[in-house]
N, C-alpha and C positions, 0 to 999 in steps of 0.2 A: 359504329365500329371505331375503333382505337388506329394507330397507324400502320398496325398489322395488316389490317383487310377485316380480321374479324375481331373476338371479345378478350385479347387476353393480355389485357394491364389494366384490370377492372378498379384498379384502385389508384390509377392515374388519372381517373375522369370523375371526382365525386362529385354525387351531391347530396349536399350538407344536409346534416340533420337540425329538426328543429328538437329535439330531445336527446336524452342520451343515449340512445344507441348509435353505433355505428354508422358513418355516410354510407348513402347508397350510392350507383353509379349510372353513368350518362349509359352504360354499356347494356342499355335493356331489347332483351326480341319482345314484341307484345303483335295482338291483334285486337282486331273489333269484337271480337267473339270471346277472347280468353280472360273471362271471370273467374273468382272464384270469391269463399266465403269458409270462414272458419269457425265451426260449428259452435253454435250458443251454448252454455249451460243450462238456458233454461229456454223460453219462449220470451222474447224480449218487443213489447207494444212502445210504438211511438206515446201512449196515451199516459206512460208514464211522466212523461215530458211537457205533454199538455198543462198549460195556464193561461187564465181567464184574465184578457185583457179588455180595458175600461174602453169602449169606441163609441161613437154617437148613436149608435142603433142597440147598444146595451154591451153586457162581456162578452166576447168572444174568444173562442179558445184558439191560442196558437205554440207548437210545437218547438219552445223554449228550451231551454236546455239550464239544469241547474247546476255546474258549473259555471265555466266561464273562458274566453279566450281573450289572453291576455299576453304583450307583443306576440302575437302570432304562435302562441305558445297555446295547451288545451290546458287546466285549470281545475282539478275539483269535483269533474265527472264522474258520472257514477258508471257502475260495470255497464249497464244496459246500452249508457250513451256512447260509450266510447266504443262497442260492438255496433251499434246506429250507424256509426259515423263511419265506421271502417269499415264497413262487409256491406254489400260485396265489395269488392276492391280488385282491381287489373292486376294479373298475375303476368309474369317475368316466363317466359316459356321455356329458357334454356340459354346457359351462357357455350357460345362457340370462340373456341382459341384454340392457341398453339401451347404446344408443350414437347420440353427436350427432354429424351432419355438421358439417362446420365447412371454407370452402374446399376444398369438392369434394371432403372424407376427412373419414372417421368416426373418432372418438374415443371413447376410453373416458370413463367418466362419474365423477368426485370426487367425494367427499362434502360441498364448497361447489354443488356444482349441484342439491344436493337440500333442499329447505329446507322447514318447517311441514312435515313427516311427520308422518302419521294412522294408523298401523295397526291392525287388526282383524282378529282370527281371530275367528272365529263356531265355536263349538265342537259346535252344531246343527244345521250345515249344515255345516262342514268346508270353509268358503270362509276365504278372506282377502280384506280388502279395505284396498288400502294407496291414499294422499289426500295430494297431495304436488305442493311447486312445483318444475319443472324448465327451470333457468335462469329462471324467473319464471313460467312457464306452468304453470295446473292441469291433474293426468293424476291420473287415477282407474286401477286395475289391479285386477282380480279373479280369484283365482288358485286353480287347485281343484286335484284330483287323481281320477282315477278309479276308484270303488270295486273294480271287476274290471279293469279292463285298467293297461298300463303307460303311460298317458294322461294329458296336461297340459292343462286348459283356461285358457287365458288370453286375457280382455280388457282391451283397454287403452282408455280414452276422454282425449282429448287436443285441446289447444284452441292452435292455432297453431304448430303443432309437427311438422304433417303432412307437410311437405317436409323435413324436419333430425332427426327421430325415426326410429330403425329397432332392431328386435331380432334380434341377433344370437347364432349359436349356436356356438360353438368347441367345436370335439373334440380330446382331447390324448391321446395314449399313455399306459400301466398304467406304472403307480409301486409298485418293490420297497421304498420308503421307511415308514418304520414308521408315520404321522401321515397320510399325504399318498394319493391315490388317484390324485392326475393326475400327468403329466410331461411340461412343455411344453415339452421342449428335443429331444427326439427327431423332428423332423418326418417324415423319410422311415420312418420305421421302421414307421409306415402310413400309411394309405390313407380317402381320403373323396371318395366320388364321387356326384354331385345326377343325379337322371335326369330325365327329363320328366315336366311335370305330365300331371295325366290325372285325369280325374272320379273323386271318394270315393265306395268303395263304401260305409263307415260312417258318412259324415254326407251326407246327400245334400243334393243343389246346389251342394259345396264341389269344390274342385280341391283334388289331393292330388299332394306331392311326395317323392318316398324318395330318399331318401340310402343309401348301404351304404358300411358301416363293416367294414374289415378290420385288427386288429391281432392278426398271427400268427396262432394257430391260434383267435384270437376272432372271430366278425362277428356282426354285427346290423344293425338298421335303424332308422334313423328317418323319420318321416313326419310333414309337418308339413298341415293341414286346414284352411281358412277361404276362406274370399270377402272378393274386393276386396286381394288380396294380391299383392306380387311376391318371388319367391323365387329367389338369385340366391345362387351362388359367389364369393363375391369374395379367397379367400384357398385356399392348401393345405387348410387344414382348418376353415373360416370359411363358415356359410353366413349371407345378410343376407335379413332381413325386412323388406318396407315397405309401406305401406298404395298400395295402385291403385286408387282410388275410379272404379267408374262412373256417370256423373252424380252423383245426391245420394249413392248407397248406399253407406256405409260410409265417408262424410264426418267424419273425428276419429275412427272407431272402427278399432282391429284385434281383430277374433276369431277365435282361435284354437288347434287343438292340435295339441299335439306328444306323437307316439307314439313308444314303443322297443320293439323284435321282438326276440329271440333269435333266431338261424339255425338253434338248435336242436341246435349241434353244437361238438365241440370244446370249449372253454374254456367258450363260453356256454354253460349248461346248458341243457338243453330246461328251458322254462316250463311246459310242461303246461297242460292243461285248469284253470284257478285256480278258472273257474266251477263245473266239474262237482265239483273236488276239495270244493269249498267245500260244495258242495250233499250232497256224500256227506256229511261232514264232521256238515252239521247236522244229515242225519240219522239217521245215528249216535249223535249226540249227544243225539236226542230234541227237536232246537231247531227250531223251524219260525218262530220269532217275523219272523227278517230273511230277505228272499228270498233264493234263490239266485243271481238274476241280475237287477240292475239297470238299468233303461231308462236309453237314453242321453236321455232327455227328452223333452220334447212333440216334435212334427214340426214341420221347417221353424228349428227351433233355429240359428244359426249355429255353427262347432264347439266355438268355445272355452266358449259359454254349454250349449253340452250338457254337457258335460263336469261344470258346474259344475250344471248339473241334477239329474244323477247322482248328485251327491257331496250334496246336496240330499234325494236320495229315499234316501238309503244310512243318514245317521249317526243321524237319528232312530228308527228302528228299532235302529239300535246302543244308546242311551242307553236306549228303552222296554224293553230285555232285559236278560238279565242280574241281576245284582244293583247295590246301592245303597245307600249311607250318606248317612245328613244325621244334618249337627249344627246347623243351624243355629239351635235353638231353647238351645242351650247358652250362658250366659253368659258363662262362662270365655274371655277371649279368646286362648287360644291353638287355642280349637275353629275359628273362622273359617280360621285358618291352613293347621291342616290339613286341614279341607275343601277349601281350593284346590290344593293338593297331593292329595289324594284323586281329585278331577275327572281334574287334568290329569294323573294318570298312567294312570288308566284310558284317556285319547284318544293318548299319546304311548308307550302301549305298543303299542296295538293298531294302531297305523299300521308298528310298527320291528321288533317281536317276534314278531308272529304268523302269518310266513311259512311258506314251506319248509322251510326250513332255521334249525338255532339260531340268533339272534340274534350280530352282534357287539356288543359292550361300547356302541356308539356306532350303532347300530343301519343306517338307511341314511342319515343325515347327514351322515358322514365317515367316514374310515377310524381306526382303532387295532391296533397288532399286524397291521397290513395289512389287515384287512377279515376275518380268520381267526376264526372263530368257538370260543370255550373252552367244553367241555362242563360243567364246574363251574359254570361260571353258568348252565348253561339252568335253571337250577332258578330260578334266581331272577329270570330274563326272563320265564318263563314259567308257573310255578305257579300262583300267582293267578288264572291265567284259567279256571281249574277250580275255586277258591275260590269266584272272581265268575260264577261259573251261566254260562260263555264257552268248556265248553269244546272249542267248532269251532277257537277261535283257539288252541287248547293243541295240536291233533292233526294239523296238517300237519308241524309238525318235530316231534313226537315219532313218526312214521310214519316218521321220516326215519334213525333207527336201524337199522331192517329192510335197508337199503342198503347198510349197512354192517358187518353183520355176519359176511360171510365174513372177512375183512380184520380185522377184531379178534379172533376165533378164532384166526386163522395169530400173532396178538401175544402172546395167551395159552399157545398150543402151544408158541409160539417160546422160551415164560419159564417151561415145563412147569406150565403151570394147565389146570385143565379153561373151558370157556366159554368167555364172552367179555370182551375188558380196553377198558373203550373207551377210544380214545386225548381227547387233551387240548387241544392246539391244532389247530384243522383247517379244511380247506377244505370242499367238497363232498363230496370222494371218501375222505374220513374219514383222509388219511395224514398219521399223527403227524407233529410237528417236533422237531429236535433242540435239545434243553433239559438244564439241570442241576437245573430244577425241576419241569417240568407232566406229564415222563414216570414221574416216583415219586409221583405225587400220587395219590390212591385214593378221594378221597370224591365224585368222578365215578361211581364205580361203581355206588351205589344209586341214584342220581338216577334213573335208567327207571323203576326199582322203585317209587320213590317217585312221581312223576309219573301214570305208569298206575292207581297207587291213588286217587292224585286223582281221574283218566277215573272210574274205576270209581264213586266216593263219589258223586260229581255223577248219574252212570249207572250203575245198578248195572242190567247187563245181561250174561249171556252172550256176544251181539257183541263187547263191549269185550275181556272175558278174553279168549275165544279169539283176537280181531284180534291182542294184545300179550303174549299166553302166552311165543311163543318169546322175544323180549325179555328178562323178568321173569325166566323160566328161565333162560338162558342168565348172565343177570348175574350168578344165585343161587349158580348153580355155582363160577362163577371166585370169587366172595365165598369160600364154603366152603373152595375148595381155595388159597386166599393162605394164609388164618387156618392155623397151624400149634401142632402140640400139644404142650404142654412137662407138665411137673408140677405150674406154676399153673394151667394150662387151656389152653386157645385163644387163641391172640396174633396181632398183626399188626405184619409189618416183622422185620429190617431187612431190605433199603433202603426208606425210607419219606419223603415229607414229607408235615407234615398240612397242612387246608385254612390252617393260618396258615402263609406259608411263611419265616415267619424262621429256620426250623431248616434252609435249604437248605442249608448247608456241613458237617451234619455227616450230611445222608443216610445215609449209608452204616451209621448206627449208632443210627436213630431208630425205637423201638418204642411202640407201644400209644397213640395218641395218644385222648383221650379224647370226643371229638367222632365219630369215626371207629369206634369200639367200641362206643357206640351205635348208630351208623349200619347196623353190619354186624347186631347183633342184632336190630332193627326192622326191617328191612328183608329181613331172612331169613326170620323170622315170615310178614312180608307175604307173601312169596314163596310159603311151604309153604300160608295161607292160601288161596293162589289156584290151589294142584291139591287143597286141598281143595273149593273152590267149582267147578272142573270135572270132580269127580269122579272124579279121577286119585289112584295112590299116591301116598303119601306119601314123599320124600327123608328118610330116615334122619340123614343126613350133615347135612343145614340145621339141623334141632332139636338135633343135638347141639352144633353150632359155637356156635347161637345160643345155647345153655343154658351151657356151661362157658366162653366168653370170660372174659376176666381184667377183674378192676375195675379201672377208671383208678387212676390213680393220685392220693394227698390231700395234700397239704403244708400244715402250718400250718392244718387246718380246709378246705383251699380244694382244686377241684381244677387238678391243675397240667395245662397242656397236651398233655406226651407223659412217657413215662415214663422216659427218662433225661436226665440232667445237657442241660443246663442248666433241665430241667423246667417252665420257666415264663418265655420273653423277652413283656416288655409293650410289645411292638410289634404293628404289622400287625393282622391279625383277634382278637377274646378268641373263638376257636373254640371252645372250649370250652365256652360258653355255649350253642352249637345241639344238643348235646345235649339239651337239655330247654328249647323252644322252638322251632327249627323241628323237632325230633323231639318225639313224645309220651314219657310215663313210660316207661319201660323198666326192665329188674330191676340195671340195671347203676349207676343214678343214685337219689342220695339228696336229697331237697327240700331237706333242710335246711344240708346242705354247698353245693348249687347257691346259695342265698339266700347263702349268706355270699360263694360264691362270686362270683356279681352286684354283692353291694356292692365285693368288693375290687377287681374290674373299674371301677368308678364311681370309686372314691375317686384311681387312683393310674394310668388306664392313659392312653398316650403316644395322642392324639386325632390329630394332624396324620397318623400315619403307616395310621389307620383307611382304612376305605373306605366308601363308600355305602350299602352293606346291612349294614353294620355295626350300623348303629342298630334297624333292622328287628330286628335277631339282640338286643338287648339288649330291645326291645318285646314279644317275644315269649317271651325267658324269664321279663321282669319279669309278663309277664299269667299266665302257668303258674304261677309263684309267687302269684298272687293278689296283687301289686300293685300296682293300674292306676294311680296317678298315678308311678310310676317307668315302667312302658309308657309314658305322654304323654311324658314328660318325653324320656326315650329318642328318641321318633321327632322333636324338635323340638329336642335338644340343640344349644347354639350350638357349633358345630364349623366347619371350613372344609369338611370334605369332605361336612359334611350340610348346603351349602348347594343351596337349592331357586329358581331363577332365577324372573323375571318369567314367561315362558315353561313353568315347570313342567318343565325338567330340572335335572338333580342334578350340578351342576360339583364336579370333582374338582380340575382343574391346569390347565394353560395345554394341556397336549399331551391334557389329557383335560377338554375343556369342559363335555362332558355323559357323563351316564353312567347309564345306563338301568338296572341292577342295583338300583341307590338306587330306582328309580320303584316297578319289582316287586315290591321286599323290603317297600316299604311297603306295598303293596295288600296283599301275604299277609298282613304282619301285622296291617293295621287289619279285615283281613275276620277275621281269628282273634277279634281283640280285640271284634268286632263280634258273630260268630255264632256263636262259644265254641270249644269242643274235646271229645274224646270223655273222659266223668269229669271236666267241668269245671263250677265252682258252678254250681246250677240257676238264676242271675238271667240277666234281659234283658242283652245288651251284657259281659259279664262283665269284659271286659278294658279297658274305660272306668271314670273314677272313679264314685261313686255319686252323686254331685252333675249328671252332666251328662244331659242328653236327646238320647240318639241313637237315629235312626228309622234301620231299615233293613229290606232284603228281598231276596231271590232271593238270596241268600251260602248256600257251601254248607259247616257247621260242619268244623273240622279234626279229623284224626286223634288 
């Protein structure tokens, strides 16, 4: 939302495009469910994109792309791939704003019509409440969201403005554009049709209006609920809001909400039961602290203040669970700092991250990469919430693998591996895009492995194994049969890039990367751990991969990235480093080379070209090493890309304003640094300096 309360200075809030079209805006509604895709001309196969690459077990085909991406920019592409990459893609549901009549036409509203802006998030209740003059007149706006449903409450209180104030909702067609989620220039290409009101079965005494929404094989609904309202068409795809006071009721006030339905089919994915899921979810989890299903508020509530009821009886239960840091008895001021970063990523995860489905990069604020979710970052969207004693909000998209596992098998077969390879950039229905980088990327592959041991730490229960057995298994295997066996041992690659992807151009010839040979070893272990804990044999094949892997490689004392030429570019991610820090020790990593290698990371590496979780990755090596004033230093380094807004998101670039990886990497790391790790000094806090006072609880210690 904008300072209004809702969407209506869309072009105050851009974000940048990487091509020339137009910015999009931070001002996006989305859901878990709201896909869509824009119909091919023709029938378009990954297999067009298929090439055969040189590996030690002969060519394998992998789904390259013939183009090219270049600064961040796509290149060259053909029709096919640039439809690949874009569809499905996360659809924009509906911009909500104000608009002033003015000679008998409504207008959109400038930011001179808005003057003494007051805003307030309440991070307790999970309201906003924005305090503002419009055109001269005070409007108070209170704007919620609702804990279980896809539900908007919104009131507005307004003082002479009842006849010239109206909220207006615009629907725009699904945007292939890489930034952007709407496309307002396609009008016919669907459909929006208002039906008759008719009494709210879910807030009672309100009239209820549905709208149905068709774009191609997407549709859903919206319904908007209040008293004392008119609700009217007044454009193609424009519906108007205005207050109908009768007598005194609802004199300066509109209350009200706006729902969105999936149809359940097609593009929009079925929603599913979020309540029931939730409630299995917690108790699974052994969490019984927050309900399963939230009152929409006392009786008699008007809709929009229900709404805002809800979101009321929902977030304090959020905050009394779980785990918790405070510094605030620390002196040092850069403890305050990160305390505010600490709050606001725990509330701006669990609102973006903790869906169905993996998160994107930009969570449901706005699109990135079109709204397509990368399975390399689920780890870092979503770990933490098993760190912070949360984890029902880890287990709806990590459930979300199980969907897609025949379909990563047929990837694996198709590349003669056993298992499963999960793909990289994706939609709902898990089908890779074509890439010269996200389809050779591999340190995707333990993430389940890893995540589930999380489930498991938090809960160590038989449900958990067996619920994520085949998972775990399935990864283990394709791990096993990538790694291939030479005379130094077990190797990985080529074709390869590691999670840093500046080695993209020479794929074709990139082995052993050292971030990645840990991963495979720790994660293998876990693996075989977990048919020892259900009483299953033992894979022969795991322990041996994991026992003879090749040691990274050391240059000058340090370790280098991957193991051939150009061995070490100081760009992008210092990957290398997650070897030992978001992994535990392993037999494959030396302390003493990692500490050198930290510093030489520190002293000399190119910052602008970092990312968000970058620092997370240097906090958590520096607390493994034992030490914690390089961890602080780490998660507070003044950087561009580790800046942390008013708001508590983590801006990367104009095309990428926030960036939710930055939010999660910090929680893992401060809850690491918080509640230690397995073999890590016997002190309180370990990975804070000694000097500071940090209170904490319900964190659940790392691997």
């Amino acid at each position: 939302m904008d300072l209004t309360g809702l969407q209506s200075l869309p072009g105050s809030y851009p974000v940048g495009a990487r091509d020339d079209l137009p910015p999009g805006t931070l001002l996006g509604t989305q859901a878990q469910w709201a896909w869509h895709s824009v119909p091919p001309a023709q029938t378009y196969e990954l297999s067009g994109s298929t090439v055969l690459y040189d590996s030690p077990r002969g060519p394998v085909p992998y789904v390259d792309m013939v183009g090219d991406i270049v600064n961040d920019r796509e290149a060259g592409t053909s029709v096919a791939e640039t439809w690949l990459r874009a569809n499905p893609h996360r659809l924009d549901l509906g911009r909500i704003g104000f608009r002033l009549a003015e000679a008998g036409e409504d207008r959109a509203l400038t930011e001179g019509d808005v003057t003494q802006a007051e805003q307030t998030l309440d991070l307790w209740t999970g309201t906003v409440t924005s305090r503002f003059l419009l055109a001269g007149h005070p409007v108070t706006v209170t704007t919620a969201c609702h804990p279980e449903r896809d539900e908007l409450g919104i009131r507005v209180e307004l003082q002479g403005l009842q006849d010239s104030l109206a909220i207006t909702i615009d629907f725009p067609y699904g945007s292939e554009a890489w930034h952007d989620a709407a496309d307002w220039t396609s009008q016919d290409a669907h459909s929006t049709t208002l039906g008759e009101p008719a009494a709210s079965g879910l807030h009672a005494g309100s009239t209820a209006w549905t709208t149905r929404r068709e774009l191609d094989d997407s549709r859903y609904e919206v319904v908007i609920t209040g008293r004392c309202l008119t609700v009217a068409q007044t454009g193609q795809h424009r519906l108007r809001i205005s207050p109908n006071p009768r007598g005194n009721e609802g004199q300066g006030v509109m209350d009200l909400a706006v729902a969105f339905a999936s149809a359940g089919d097609g593009d929009c994915v079925p929603r599913g039961d979020t309540g029931a899921t939730l409630a299995a979810a917690r108790q699974d989890a052994g969490t019984t602290a927050r309900p399963a299903v939230v009152p929409s508020g006392p009786a008699g509530l008007p809709a929009g203040s229900s709404v805002a009821a809800a979101s009321e009886a929902y977030w304090p239960g959020f905050w009394l669970s779980g785990g918790a840091i405070e510094l605030a008895a620390t002196h040092d001021p850069r403890a305050k700092e990160l305390e505010r970063r600490i709050v606001l990523s725990q509330y701006l995860t669990a609102i973006n991250c903790s869906g169905s489905l993996p998160p994107q990069e930009t969570g449901l604020v706005c699109n990135s990469w079109r709204g397509r979710f990368h399975l390399e970052m689920h780890w870092w969207h979503a770990a933490h919430f098993a760190h912070w004693n949360r984890v029902e909000l880890l287990l709806p998209s990590l459930r979300w693998y199980s969907t897609v596992l025949e379909a990563s098998r047929q990837t694996a077969r198709s590349q003669g591996f056993d298992g499963v390879r999960w793909p990289k950039q994706v939609g709902p229905d898990g089908r890779e895009s074509p890439s010269p980088i996200g389809t050779f990327l591999v340190w995707q592959q333990p993430h389940p492995i890893h995540l589930a041991e999380l489930v498991y730490r938090a809960n160590p229960c038989r449900e958990v194994l067996e619920e994520f057995a085949e998972i775990v298994f399935e990864s283990a295997m394709f791990m096993a049969s990538f790694a291939h066996r030479t005379p130094r041992g077990f190797e990985l690659g080529p074709p390869l890039i590691p999670a840093q992807e500046s080695y993209g151009s020479i794929r074709a010839s990139v082995t052993n990367p050292t971030f990645e040979l840990a991963y495979w070893q720790w994660a293998l272990r876990v693996a075989a751990t977990w048919r020892d804990r259900l009483g299953l044999e033992p894979v022969p094949e795991w322990q041996e991969v994991a026992g003879l892997l090749v040691k990274p490689r050391v240059m000058d004392g340090v370790y280098a990235a991957i193991d051939v030429e150009p061995f070490t570019i100081r760009t992008d991610h210092p990957s290398m480093l997650c070897a030992l820090g978001v992994l535990p020790e392993t037999d494959l990593i030396d302390k003493d080379i990692m500490r050198a290698t930290l510093a030489s990371v520190l002293a000399d590496w190119d910052w602008d070209s970092t990312w968000g979780w970058d620092y997370p990755v240097l906090a958590m090596t520096a607390a493994r090493l034992e030490d914690p004033e390089a961890a602080v230093n780490a998660l507070l380094l003044d950087a561009r890309k580790n800046t942390v807004l008013p708001n508590g998101h983590n801006r990367q670039t104009d095309s990428l304003p926030l960036y939710l990886p930055g939010n999660g990497g910090l929680l893992a790391a401060t809850a690491l640094m918080a509640a230690g790790w397995d073999g890590g000094p016997d002190r309180h806090a370990p990975g804070f300096p000694a000097g500071w006072t940090v209170a904490w609880e319900g964190l659940v210690a790392a691997p």
